[in-house]
C-alpha positions as protocol buffer text, in pm:
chain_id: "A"
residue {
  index: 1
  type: UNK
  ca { x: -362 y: -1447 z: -1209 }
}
residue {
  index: 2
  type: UNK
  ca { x: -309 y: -1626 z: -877 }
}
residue {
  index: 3
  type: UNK
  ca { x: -682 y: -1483 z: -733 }
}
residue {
  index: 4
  type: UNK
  ca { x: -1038 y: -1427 z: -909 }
}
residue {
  index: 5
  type: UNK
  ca { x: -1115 y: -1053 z: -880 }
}
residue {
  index: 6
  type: UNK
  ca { x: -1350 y: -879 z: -752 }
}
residue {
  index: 7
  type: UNK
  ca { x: -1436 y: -754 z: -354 }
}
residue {
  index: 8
  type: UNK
  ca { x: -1608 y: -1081 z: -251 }
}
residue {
  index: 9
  type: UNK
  ca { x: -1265 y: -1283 z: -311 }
}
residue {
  index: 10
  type: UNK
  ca { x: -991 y: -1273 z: -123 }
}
residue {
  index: 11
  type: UNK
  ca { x: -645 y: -1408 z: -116 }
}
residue {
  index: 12
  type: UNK
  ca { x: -627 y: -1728 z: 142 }
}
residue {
  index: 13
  type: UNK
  ca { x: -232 y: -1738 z: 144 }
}
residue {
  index: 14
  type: UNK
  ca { x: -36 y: -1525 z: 395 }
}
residue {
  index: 15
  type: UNK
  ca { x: 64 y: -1188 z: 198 }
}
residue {
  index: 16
  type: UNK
  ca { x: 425 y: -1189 z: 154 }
}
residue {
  index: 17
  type: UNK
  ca { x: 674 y: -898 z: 194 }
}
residue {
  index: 18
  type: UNK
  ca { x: 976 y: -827 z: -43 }
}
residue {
  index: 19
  type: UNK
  ca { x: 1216 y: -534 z: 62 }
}
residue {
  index: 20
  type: UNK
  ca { x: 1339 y: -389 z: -267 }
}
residue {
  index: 21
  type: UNK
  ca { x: 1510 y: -35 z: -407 }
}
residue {
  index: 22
  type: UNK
  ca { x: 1492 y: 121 z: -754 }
}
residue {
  index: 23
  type: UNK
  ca { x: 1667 y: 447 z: -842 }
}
residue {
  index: 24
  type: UNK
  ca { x: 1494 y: 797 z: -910 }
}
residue {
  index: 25
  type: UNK
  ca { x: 1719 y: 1092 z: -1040 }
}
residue {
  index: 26
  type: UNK
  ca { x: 2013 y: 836 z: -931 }
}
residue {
  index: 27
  type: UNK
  ca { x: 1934 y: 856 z: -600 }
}
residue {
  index: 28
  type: UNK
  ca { x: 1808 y: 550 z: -443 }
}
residue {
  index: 29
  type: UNK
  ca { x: 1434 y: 488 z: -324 }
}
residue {
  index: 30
  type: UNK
  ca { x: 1389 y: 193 z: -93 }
}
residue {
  index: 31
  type: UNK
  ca { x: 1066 y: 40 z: -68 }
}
residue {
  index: 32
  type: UNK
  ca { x: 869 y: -277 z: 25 }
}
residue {
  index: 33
  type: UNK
  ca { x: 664 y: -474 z: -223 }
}
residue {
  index: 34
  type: UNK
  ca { x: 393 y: -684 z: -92 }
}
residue {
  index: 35
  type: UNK
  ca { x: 253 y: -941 z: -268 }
}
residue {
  index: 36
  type: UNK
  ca { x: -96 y: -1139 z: -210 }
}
residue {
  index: 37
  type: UNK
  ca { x: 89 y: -1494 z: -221 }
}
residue {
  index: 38
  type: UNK
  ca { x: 442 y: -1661 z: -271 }
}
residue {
  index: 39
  type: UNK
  ca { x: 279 y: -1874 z: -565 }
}
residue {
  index: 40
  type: UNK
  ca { x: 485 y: -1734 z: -859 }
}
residue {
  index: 41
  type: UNK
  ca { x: 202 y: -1539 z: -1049 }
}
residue {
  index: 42
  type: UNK
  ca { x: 177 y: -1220 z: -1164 }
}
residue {
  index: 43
  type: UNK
  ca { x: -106 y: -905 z: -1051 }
}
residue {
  index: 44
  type: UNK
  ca { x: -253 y: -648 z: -1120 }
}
residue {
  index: 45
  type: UNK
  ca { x: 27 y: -342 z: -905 }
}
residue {
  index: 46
  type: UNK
  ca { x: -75 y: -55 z: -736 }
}
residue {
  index: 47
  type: UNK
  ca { x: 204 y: 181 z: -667 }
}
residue {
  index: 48
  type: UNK
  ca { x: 63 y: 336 z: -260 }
}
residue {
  index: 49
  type: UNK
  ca { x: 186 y: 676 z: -193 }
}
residue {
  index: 50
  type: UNK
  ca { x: 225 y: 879 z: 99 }
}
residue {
  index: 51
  type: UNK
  ca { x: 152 y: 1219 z: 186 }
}
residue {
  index: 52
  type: UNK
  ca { x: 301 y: 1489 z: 351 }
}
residue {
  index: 53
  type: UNK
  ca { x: 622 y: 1345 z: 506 }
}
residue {
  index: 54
  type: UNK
  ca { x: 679 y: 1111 z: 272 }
}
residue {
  index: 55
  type: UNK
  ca { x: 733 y: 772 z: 474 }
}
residue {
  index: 56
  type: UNK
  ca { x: 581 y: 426 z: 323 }
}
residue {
  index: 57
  type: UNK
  ca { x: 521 y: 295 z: 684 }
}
residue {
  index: 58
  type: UNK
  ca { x: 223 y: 512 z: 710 }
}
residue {
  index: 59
  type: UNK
  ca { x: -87 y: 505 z: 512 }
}
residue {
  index: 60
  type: UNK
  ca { x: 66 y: 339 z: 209 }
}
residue {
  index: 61
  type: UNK
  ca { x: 132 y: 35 z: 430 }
}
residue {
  index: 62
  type: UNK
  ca { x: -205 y: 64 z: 614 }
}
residue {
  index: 63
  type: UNK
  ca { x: -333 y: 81 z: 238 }
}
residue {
  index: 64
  type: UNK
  ca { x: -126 y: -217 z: 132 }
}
residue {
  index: 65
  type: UNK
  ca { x: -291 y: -419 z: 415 }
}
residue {
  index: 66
  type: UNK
  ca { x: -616 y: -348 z: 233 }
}
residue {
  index: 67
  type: UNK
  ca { x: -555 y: -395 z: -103 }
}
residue {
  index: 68
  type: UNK
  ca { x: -319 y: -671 z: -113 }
}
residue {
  index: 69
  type: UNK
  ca { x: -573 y: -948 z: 0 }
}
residue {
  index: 70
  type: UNK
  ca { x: -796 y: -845 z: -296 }
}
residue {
  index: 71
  type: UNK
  ca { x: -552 y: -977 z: -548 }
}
residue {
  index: 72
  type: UNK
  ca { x: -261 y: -638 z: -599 }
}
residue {
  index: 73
  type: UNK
  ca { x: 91 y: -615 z: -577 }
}
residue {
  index: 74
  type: UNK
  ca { x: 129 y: -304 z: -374 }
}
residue {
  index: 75
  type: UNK
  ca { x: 466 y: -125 z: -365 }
}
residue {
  index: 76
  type: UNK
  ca { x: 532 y: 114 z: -127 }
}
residue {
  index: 77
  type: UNK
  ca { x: 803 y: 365 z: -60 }
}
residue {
  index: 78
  type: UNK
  ca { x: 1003 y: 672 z: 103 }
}
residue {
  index: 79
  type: UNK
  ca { x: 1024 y: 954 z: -129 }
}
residue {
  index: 80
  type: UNK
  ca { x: 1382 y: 1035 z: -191 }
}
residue {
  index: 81
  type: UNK
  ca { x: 1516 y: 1214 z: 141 }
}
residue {
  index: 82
  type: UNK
  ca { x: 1275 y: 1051 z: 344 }
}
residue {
  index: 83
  type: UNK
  ca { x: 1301 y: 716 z: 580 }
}
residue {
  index: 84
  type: UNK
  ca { x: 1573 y: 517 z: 434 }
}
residue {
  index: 85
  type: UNK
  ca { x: 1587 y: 648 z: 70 }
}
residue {
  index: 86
  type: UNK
  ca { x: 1867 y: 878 z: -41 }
}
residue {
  index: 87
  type: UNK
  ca { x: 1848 y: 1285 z: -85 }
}
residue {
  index: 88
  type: UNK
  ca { x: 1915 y: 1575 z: 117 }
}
residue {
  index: 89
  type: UNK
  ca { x: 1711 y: 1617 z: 494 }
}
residue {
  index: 90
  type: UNK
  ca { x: 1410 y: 1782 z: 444 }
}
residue {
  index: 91
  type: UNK
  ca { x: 1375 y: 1828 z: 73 }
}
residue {
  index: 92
  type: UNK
  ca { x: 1022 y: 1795 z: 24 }
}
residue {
  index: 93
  type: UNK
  ca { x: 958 y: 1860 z: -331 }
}
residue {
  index: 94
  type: UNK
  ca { x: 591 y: 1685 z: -470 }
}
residue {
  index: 95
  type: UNK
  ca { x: 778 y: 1789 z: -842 }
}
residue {
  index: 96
  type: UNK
  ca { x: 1026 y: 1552 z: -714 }
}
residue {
  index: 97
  type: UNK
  ca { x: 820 y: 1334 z: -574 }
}
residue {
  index: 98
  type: UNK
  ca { x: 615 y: 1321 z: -955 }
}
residue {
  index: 99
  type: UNK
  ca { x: 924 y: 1187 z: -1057 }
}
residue {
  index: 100
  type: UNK
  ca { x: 984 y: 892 z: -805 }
}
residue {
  index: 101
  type: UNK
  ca { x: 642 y: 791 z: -873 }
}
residue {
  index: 102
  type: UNK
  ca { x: 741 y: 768 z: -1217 }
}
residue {
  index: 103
  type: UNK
  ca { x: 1066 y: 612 z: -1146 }
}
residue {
  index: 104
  type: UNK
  ca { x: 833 y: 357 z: -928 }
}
residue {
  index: 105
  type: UNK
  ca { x: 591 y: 247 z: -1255 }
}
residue {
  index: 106
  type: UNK
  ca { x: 945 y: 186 z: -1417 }
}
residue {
  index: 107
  type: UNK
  ca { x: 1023 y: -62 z: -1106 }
}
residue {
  index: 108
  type: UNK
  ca { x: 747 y: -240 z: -1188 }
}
residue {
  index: 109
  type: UNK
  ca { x: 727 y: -304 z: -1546 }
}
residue {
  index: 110
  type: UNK
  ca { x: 1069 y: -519 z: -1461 }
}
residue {
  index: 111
  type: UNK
  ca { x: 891 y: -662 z: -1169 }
}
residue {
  index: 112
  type: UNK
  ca { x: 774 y: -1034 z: -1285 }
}
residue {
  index: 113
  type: UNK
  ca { x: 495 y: -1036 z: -1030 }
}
residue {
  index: 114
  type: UNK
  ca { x: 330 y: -713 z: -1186 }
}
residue {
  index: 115
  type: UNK
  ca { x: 143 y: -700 z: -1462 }
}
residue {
  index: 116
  type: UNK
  ca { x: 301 y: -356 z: -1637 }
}
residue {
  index: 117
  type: UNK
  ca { x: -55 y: -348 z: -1844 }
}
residue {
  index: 118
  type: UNK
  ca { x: -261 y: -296 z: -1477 }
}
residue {
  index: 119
  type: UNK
  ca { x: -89 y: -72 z: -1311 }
}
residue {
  index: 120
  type: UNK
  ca { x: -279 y: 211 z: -1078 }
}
residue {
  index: 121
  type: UNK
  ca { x: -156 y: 475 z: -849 }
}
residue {
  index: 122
  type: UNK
  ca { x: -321 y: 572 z: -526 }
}
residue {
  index: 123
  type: UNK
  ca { x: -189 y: 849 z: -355 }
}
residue {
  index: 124
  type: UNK
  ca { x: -296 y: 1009 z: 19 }
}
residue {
  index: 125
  type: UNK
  ca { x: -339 y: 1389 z: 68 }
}
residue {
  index: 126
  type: UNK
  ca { x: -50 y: 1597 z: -84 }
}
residue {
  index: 127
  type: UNK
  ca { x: 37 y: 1227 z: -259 }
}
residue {
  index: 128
  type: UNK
  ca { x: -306 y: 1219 z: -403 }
}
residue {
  index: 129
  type: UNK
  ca { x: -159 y: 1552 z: -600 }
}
residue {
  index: 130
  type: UNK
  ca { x: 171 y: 1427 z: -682 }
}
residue {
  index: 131
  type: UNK
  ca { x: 15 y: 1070 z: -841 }
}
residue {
  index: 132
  type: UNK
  ca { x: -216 y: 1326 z: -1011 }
}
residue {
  index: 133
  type: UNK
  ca { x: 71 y: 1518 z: -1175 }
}
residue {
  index: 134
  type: UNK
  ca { x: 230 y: 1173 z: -1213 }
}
residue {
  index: 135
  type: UNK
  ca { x: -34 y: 987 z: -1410 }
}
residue {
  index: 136
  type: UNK
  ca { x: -111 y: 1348 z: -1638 }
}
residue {
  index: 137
  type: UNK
  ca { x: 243 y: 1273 z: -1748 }
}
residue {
  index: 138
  type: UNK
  ca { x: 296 y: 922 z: -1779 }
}
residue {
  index: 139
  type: UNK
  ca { x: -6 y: 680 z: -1970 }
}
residue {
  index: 140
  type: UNK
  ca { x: 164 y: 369 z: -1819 }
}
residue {
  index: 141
  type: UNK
  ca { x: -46 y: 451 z: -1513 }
}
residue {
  index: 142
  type: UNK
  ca { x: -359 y: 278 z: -1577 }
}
residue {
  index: 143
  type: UNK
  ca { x: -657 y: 408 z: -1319 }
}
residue {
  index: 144
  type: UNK
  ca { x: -626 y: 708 z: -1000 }
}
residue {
  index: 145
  type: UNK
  ca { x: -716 y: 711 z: -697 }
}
residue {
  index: 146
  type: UNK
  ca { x: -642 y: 1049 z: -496 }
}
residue {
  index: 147
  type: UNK
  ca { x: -762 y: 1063 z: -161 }
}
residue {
  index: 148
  type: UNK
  ca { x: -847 y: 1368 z: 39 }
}
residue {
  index: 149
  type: UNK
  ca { x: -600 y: 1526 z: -290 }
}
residue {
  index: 150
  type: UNK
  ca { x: -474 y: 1905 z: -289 }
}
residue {
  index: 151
  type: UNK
  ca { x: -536 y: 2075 z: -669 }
}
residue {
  index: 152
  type: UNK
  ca { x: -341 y: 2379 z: -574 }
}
residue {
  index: 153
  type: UNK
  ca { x: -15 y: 2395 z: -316 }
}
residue {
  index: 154
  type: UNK
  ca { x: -79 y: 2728 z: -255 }
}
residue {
  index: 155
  type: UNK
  ca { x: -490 y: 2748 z: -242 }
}
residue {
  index: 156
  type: UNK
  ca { x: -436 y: 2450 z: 5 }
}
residue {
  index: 157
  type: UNK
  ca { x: -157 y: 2562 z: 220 }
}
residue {
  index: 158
  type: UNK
  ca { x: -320 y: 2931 z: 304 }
}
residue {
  index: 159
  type: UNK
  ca { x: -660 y: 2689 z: 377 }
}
residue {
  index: 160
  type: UNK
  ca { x: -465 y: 2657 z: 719 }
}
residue {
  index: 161
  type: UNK
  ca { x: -320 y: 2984 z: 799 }
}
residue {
  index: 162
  type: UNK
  ca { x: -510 y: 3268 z: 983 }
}
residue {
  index: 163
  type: UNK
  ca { x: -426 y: 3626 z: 795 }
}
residue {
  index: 164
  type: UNK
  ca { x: -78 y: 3646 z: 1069 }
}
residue {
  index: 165
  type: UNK
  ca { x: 52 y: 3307 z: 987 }
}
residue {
  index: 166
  type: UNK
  ca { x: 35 y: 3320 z: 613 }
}
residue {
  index: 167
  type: UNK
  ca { x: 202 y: 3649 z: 573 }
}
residue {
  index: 168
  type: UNK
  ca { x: 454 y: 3533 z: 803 }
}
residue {
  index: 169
  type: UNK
  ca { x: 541 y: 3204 z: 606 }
}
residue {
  index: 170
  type: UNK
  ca { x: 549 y: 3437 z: 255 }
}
residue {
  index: 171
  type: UNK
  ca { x: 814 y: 3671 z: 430 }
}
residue {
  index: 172
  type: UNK
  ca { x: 998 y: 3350 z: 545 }
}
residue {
  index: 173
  type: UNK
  ca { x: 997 y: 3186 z: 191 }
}
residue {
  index: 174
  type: UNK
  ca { x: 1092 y: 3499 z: 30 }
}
residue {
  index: 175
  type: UNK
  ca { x: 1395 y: 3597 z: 279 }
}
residue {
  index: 176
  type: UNK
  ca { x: 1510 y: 3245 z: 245 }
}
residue {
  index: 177
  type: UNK
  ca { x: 1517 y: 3284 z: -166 }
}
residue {
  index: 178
  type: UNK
  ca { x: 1760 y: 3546 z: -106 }
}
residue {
  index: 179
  type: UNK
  ca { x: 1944 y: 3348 z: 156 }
}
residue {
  index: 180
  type: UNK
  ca { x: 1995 y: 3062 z: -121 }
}
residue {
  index: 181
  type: UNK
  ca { x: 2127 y: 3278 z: -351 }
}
residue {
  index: 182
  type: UNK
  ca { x: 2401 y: 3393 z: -103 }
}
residue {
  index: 183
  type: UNK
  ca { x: 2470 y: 3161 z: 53 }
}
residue {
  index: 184
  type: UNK
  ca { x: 2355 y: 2809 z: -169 }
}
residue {
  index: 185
  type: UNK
  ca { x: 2128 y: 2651 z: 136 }
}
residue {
  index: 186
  type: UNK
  ca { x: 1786 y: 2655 z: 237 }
}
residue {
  index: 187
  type: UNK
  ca { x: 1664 y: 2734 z: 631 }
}
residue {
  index: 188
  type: UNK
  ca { x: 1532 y: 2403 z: 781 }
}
residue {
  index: 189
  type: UNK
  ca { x: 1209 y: 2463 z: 973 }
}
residue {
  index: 190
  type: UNK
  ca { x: 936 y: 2253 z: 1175 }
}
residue {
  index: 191
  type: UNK
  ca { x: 733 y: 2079 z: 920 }
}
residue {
  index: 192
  type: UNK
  ca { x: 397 y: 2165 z: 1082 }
}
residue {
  index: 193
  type: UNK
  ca { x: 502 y: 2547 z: 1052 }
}
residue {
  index: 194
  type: UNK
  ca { x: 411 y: 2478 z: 696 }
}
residue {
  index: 195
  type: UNK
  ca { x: 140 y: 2220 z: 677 }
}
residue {
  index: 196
  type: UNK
  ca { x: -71 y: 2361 z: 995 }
}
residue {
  index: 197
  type: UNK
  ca { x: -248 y: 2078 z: 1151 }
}
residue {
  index: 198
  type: UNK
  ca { x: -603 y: 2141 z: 1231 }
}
residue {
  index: 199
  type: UNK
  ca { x: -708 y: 1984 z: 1614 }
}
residue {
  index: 200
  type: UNK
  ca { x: -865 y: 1665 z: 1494 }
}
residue {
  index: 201
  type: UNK
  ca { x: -593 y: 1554 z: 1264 }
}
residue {
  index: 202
  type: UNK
  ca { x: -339 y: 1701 z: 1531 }
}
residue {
  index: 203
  type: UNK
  ca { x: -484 y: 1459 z: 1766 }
}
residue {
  index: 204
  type: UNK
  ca { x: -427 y: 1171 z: 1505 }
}
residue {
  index: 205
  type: UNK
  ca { x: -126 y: 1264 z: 1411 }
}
residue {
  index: 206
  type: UNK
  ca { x: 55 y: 1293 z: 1797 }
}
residue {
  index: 207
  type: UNK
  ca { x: -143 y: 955 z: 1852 }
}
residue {
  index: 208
  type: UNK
  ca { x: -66 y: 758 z: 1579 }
}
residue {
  index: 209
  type: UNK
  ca { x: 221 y: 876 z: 1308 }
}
residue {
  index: 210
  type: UNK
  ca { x: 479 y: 1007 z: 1569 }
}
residue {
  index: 211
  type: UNK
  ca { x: 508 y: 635 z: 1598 }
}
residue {
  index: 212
  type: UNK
  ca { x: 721 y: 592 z: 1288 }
}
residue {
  index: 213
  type: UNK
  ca { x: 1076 y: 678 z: 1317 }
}
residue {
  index: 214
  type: UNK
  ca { x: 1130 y: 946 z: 1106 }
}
residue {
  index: 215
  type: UNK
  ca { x: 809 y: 1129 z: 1120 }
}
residue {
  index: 216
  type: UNK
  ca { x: 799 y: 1534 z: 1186 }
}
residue {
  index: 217
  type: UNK
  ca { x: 1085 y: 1587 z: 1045 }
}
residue {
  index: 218
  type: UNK
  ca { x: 1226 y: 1945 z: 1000 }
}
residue {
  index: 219
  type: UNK
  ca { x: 1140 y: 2074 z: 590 }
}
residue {
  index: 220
  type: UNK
  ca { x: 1333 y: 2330 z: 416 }
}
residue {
  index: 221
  type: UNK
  ca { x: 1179 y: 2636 z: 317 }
}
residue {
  index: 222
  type: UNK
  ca { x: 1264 y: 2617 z: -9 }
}
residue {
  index: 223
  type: UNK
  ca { x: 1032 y: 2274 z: -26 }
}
residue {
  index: 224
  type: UNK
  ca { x: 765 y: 2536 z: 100 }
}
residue {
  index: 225
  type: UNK
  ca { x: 813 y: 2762 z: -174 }
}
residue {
  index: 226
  type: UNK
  ca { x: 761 y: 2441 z: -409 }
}
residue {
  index: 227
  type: UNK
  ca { x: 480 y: 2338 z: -238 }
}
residue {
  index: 228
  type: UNK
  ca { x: 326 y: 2685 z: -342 }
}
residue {
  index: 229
  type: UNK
  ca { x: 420 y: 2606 z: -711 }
}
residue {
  index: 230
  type: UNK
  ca { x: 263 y: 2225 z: -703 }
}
residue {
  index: 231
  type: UNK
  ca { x: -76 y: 2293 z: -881 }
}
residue {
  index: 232
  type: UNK
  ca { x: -190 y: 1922 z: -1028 }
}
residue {
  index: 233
  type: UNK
  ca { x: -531 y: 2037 z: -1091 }
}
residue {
  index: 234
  type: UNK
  ca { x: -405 y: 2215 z: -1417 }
}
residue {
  index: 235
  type: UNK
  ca { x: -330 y: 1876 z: -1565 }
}
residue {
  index: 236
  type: UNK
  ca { x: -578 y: 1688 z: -1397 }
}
residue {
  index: 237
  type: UNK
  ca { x: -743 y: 1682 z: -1745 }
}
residue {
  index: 238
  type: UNK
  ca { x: -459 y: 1477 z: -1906 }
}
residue {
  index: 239
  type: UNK
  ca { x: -555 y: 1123 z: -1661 }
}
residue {
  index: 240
  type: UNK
  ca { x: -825 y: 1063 z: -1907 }
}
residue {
  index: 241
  type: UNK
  ca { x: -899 y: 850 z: -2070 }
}
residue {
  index: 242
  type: UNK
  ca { x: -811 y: 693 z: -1749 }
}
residue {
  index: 243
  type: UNK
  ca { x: -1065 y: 661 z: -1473 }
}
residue {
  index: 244
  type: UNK
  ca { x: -981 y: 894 z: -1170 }
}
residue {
  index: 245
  type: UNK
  ca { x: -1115 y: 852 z: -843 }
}
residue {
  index: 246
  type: UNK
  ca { x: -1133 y: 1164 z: -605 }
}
residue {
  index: 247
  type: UNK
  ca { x: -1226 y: 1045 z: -247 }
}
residue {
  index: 248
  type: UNK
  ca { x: -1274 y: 1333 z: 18 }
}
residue {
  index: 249
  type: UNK
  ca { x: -1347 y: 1343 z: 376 }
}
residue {
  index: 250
  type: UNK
  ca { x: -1687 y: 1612 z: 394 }
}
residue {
  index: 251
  type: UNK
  ca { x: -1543 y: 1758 z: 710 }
}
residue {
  index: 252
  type: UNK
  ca { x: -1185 y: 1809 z: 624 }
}
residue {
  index: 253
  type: UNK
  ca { x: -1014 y: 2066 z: 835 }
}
residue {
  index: 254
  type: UNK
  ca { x: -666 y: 2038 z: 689 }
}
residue {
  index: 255
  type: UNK
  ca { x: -703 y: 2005 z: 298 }
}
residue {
  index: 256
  type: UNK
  ca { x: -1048 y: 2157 z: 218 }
}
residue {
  index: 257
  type: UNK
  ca { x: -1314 y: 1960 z: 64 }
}
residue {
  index: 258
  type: UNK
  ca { x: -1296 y: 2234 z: -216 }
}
residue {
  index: 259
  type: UNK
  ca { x: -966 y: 2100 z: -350 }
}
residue {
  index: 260
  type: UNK
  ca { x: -1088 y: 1764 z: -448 }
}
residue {
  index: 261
  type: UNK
  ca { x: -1404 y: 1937 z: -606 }
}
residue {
  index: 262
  type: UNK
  ca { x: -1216 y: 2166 z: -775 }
}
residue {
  index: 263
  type: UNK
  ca { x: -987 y: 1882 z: -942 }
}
residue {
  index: 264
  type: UNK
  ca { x: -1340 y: 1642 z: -1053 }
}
residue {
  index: 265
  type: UNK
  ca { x: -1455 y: 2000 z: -1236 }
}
residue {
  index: 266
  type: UNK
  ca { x: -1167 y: 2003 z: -1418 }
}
residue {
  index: 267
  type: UNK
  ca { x: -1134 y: 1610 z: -1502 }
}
residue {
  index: 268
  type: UNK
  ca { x: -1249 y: 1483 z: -1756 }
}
residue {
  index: 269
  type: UNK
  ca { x: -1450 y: 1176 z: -1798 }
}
residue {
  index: 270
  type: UNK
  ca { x: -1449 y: 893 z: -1671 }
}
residue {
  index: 271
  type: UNK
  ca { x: -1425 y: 1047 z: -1327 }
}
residue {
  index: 272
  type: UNK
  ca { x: -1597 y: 949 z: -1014 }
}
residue {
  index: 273
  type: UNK
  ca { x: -1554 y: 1135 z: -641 }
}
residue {
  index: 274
  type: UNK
  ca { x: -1679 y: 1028 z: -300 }
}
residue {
  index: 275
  type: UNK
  ca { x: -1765 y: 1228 z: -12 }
}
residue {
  index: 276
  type: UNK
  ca { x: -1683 y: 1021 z: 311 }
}
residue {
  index: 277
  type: UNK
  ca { x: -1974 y: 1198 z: 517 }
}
residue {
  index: 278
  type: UNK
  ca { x: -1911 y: 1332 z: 875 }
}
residue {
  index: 279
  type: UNK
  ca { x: -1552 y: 1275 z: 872 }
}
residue {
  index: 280
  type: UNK
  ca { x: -1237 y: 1480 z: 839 }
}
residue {
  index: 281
  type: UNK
  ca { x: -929 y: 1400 z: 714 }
}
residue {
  index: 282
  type: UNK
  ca { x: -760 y: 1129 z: 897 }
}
residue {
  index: 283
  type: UNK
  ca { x: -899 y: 1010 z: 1235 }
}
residue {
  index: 284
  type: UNK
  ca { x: -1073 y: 710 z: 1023 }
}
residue {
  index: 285
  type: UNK
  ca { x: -768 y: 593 z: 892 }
}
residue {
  index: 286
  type: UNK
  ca { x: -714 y: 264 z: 1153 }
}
residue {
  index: 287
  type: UNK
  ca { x: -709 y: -56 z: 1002 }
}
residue {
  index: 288
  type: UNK
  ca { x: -1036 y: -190 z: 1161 }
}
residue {
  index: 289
  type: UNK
  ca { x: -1251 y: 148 z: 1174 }
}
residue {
  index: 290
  type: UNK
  ca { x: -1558 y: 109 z: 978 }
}
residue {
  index: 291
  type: UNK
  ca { x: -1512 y: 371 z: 751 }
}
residue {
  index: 292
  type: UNK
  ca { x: -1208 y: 286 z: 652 }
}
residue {
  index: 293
  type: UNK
  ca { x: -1340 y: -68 z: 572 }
}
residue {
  index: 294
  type: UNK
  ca { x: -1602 y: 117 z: 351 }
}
residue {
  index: 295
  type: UNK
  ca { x: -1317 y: 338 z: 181 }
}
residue {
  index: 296
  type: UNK
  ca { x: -1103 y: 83 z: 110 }
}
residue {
  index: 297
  type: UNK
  ca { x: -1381 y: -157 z: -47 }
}
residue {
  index: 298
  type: UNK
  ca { x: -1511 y: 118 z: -229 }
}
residue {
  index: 299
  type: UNK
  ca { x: -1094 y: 163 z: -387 }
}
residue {
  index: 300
  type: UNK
  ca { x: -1068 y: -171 z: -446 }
}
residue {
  index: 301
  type: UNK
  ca { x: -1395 y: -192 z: -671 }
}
residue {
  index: 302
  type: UNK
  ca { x: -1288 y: 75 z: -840 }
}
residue {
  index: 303
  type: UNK
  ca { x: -937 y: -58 z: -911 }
}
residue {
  index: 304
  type: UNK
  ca { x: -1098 y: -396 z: -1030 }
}
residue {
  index: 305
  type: UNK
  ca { x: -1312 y: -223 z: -1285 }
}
residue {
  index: 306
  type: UNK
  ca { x: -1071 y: 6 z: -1412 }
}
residue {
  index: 307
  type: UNK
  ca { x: -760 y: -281 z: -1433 }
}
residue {
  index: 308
  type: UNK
  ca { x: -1005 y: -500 z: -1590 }
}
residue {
  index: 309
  type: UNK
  ca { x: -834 y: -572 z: -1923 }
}
């Protein structure tokens, strides 16, 4: 270890930035590994992973900022068809996205700078499900963290639908199942006719993530109709023995604070959750906002406890 652990230390060196790729299903995922030094050592990794959208510049690189001067090797990525990864436009698939996750703790257990015995996943919104799913699956993830999660695609996509909307969006998935059959492609639609923003996140979102390139992309409706089959909080029991972490904004407009309550009844021990009072889902996530200091101090002691071989 190049760094003592723990939230009082930090790393004094300049973080350093690697680009690298790894392949998931064959197609390639590229990604950006950050490291706390250049010294040559090896850490504790943290795989960061996005949310709806799927694009590493966004919170898994406001994460990485974070977590990285505690003492972690944090890769982050584009899910496959996303940013500069391969894969058809506007598959959005979180079963598919289980699997680059996956593909990702593979990465880094080749990776000489991570140490393939600590490795944790943290995952943001509809990525707090998939590294759910992906952990339940795979016991070389080490510790969870899911913030503001979803436990059930389709519980959590009607949460933002009046009674007009919803039925609409079921018609729409179910004429486009037909459509595939006939004719072997999906309709691509506005992403946020799916995942309907709420005003405060809205405002965040316009403000701060149309910034990336990439960002709003159009999503098939066939990744809709998978999104409605993505229920992680029927294997949420399968992370333990491994300490989960459920983190959830009390005022959540967009994914209901339900879903991450839902997902610690179901966990088993050890399991922790934390209610980020007065907030919703996202206008706290800026690097120097005060809750977000709090949040990500309150990851990174968890992560030191639970890597803590």
């Amino acid at each position: 270890m190049s760094t003592a652990r723990g939230g009082a230390a930090r790393v004094r060196e300049a973080p350093v930035r690697r680009c690298v790729e790894f392949f998931s299903s064959s197609q390639r995922i590229d990604g950006d590994l950050h490291l706390p030094d250049s010294g040559g050592g090896s850490w504790p990794a943290l795989i960061l992973c996005s949310g709806y959208q799927g694009l590493k510049d966004l919170q898994p690189a406001r994460l990485a900022r974070a977590l990285v001067p505690r003492g972690y090797a944090c890769l982050i990525f584009d899910y496959r068809s996303f940013g500069h990864s391969e894969g058809p436009a506007g598959r959005l698939v979180p079963q598919e996205q289980v699997e680059d996750v996956r593909a990702a703790i593979s990465f880094l257990e080749s990776t000489p700078e991570a140490e393939a015995d600590r490795i944790g996943l943290v995952g943001w919104a509809l990525g707090g499900g998939v590294v759910i799913a992906a952990a339940a699956g795979d016991e070389r993830a080490r510790a969870v963290v899911a913030v503001n999660a979803i436990g059930d695609g389709t519980r959590s996509t009607r949460f933002m639908h009046d009674d007009g909307s919803w039925q609409h969006l079921l018609e729409r998935i179910s004429a486009d199942r037909r459509r595939r059959a006939l004719e072997g492609s999906s309709e691509l639609v506005d992403a946020f006719e799916i995942v309907r923003l709420d005003t405060v996140t809205k405002a965040y979102v316009d403000a701060e993530l149309y910034k990336s390139p990439g960002f709003g992309s159009t999503v098939s409706l066939e990744s809709a109709e998978m999104l409605l089959r993505f229920h992680p909080e029927t294997v949420v029991d399968r992370v333990a023995p491994r300490p989960l972490l459920l983190i959830h904004g009390s005022d959540n407009a967009l994914h209901s604070p339900d879903e991450s309550e839902e997902l610690y009844r179901r966990a088993r021990d050890p399991k922790e959750i934390f209610r980020i009072a007065g907030h919703g889902h996202t206008e706290w996530m800026l690097d120097d906002h005060p809750t977000f200091l709090r949040f990500a101090d309150a990851v990174g002691e968890f992560l030191d406890r639970s890597l803590t071989v």
